[in-house]
C-alpha positions as YAML, in Angstrom:
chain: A
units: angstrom
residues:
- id: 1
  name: UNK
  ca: [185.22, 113.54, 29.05]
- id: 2
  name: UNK
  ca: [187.56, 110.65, 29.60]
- id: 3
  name: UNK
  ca: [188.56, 110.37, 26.19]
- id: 4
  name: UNK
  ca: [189.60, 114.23, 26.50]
- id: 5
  name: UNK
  ca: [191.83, 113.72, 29.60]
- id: 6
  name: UNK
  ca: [193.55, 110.68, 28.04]
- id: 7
  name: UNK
  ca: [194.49, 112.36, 24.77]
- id: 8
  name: UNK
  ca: [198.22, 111.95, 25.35]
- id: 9
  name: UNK
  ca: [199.00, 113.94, 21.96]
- id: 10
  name: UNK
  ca: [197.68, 117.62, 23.71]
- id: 11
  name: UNK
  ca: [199.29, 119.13, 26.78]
- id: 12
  name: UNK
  ca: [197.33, 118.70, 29.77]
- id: 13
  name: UNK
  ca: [196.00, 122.17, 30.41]
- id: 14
  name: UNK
  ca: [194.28, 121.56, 26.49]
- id: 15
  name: UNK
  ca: [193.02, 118.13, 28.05]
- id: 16
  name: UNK
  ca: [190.79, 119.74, 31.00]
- id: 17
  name: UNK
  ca: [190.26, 122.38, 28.67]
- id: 18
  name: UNK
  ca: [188.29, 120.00, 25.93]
- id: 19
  name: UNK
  ca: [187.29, 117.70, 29.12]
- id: 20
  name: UNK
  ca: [185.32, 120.81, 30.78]
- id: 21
  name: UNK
  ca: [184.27, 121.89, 26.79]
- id: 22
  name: UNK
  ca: [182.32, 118.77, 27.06]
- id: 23
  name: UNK
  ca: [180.55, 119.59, 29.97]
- id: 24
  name: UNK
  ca: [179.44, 122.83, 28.36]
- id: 25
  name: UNK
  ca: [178.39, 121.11, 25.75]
- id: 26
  name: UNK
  ca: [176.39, 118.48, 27.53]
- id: 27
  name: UNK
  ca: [175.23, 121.32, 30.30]
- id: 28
  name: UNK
  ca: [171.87, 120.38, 30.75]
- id: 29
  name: UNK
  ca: [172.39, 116.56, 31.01]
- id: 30
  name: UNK
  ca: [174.86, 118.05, 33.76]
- id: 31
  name: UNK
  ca: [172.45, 119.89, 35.29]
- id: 32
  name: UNK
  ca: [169.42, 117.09, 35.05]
- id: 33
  name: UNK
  ca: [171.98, 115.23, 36.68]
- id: 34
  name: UNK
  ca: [172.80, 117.39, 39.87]
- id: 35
  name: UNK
  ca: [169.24, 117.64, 40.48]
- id: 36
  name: UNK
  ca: [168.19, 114.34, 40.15]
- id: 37
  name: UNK
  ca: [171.46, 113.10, 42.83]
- id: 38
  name: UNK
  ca: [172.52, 114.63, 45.92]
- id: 39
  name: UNK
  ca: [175.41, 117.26, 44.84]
- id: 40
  name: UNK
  ca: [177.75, 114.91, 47.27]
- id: 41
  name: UNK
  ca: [177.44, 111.84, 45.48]
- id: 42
  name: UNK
  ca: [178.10, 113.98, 42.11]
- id: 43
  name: UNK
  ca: [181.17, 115.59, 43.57]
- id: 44
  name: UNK
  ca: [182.50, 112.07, 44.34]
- id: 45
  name: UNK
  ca: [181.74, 110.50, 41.00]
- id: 46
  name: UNK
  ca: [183.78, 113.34, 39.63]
- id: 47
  name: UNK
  ca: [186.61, 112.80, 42.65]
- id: 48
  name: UNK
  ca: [187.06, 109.27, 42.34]
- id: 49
  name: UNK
  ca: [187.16, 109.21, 38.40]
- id: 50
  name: UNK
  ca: [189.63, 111.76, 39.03]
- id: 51
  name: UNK
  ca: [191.84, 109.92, 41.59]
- id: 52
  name: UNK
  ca: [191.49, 106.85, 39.20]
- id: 53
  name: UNK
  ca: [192.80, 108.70, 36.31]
- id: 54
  name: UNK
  ca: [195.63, 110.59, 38.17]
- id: 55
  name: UNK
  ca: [196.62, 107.23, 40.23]
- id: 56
  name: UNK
  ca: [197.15, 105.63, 36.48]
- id: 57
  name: UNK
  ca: [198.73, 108.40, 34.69]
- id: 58
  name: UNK
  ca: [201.36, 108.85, 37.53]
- id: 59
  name: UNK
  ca: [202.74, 105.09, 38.36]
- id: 60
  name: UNK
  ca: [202.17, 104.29, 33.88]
- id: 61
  name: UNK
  ca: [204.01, 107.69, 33.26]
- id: 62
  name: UNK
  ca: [207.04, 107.35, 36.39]
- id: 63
  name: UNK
  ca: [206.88, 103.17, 35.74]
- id: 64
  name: UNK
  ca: [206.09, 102.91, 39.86]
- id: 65
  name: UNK
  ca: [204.49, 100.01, 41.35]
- id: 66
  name: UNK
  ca: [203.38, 102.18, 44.26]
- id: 67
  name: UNK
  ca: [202.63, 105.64, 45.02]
- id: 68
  name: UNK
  ca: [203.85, 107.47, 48.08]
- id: 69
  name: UNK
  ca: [201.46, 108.35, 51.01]
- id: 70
  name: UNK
  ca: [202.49, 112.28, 50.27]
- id: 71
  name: UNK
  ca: [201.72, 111.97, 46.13]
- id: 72
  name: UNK
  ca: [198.56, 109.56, 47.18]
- id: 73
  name: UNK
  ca: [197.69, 112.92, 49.49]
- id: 74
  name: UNK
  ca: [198.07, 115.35, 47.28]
- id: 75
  name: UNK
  ca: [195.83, 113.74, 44.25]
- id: 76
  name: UNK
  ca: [193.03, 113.17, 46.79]
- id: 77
  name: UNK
  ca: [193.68, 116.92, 47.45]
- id: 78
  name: UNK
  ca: [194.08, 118.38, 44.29]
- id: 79
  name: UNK
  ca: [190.78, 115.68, 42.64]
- id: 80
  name: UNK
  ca: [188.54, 116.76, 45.66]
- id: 81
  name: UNK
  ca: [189.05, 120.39, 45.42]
- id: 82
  name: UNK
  ca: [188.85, 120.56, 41.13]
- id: 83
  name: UNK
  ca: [185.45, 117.87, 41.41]
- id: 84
  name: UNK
  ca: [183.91, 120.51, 43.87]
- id: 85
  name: UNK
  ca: [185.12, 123.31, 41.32]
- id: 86
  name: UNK
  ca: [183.19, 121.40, 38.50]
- id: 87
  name: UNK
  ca: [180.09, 121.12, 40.74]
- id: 88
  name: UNK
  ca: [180.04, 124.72, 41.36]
- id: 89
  name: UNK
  ca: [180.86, 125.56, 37.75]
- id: 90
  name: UNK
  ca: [177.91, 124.01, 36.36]
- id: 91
  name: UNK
  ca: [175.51, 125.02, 39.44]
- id: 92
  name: UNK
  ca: [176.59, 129.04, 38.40]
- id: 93
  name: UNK
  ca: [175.64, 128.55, 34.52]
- id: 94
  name: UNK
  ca: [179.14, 127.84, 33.25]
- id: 95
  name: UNK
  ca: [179.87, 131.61, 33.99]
- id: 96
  name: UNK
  ca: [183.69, 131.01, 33.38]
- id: 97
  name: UNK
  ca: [185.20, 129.93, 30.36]
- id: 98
  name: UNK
  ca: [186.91, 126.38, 30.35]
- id: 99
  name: UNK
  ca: [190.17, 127.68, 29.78]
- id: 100
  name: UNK
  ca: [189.79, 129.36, 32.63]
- id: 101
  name: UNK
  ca: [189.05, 127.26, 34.90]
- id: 102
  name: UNK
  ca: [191.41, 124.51, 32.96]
- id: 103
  name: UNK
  ca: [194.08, 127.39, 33.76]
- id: 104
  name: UNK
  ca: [192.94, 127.50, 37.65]
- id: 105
  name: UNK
  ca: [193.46, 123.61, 38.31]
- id: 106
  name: UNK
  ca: [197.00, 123.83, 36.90]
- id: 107
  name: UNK
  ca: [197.58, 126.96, 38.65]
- id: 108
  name: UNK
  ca: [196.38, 125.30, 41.95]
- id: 109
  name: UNK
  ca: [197.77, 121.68, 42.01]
- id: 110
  name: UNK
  ca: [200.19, 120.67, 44.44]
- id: 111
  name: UNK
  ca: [203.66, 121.32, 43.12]
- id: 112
  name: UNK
  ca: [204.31, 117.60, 43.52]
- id: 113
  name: UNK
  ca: [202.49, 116.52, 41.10]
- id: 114
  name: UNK
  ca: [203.60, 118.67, 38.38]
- id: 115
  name: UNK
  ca: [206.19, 116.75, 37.00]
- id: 116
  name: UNK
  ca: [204.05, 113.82, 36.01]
- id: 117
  name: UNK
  ca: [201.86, 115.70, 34.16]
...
C-alpha cells in the first residue's frame, strides 16, 4: 500500500485508488487482521501511517521545516476520518469500488490541504 501512495508519477486520487486496490486484493489478510486486533488499534495503524505519510509529503513537497498547528489539524482530521472509512470498508465486504471511495477522500479533505497534493 505504501508503495501505491508514494508513486509520485500518478495523480493522487490514482494513488488511493491502487492503495485501496491492494486492500481488495489482500481482503482476507485484512479481515484476519481486524479480527485478530481490536478495530481501534487497526484504525490507528492506518491513522498514524497516514499522518506520517501526509506530514512528509507536505513539508518535502512545500520545502517547510515546520507545519502549522491549522495544516497539523487538518491531516489528523482528514487521516482519522479516511482510516475509520477503510475500517468500515473492509468490515462491509468491500461493497464500494476503490475509486469510489478514492473519489470520497478527495472530495472530503480539508481545502487546506489541497494544494500540496
Amino acid at each position: 500500500m505504501g508503495r501505491c501512495l508514494t508513486d509520485q508519477t500518478l495523480p493522487i486520487e490514482q494513488r488511493i485508488t491502487n492503495s485501496l486496490t491492494v486492500i481488495q486484493q489482500q481482503q482476507t489478510f485484512f479481515e484476519k487482521l481486524l479480527q485478530a486486533y481490536d478495530t481501534q488499534f487497526v484504525i490507528n495503524l492506518f491513522y498514524r501511517y497516514s499522518v506520517n505519510y501526509c506530514r512528509q509529503s507536505i513539508t518535502c513537497k512545500a520545502g517547510l521545516k515546520a507545519l502549522t498547528k491549522e495544516i497539523q489539524f487538518d491531516i489528523q482530521f482528514d487521516c482519522y476520518g479516511c482510516a475509520c472509512i477503510q475500517i468500515h470498508w473492509i468490515q462491509s465486504q468491500l461493497i464500494e469500488p476503490a475509486s469510489y471511495i478514492s473519489r470520497r477522500f478527495i472530495a472530503s479533505r480539508p481545502s487546506s490541504l489541497n494544494s500540496f497534493f
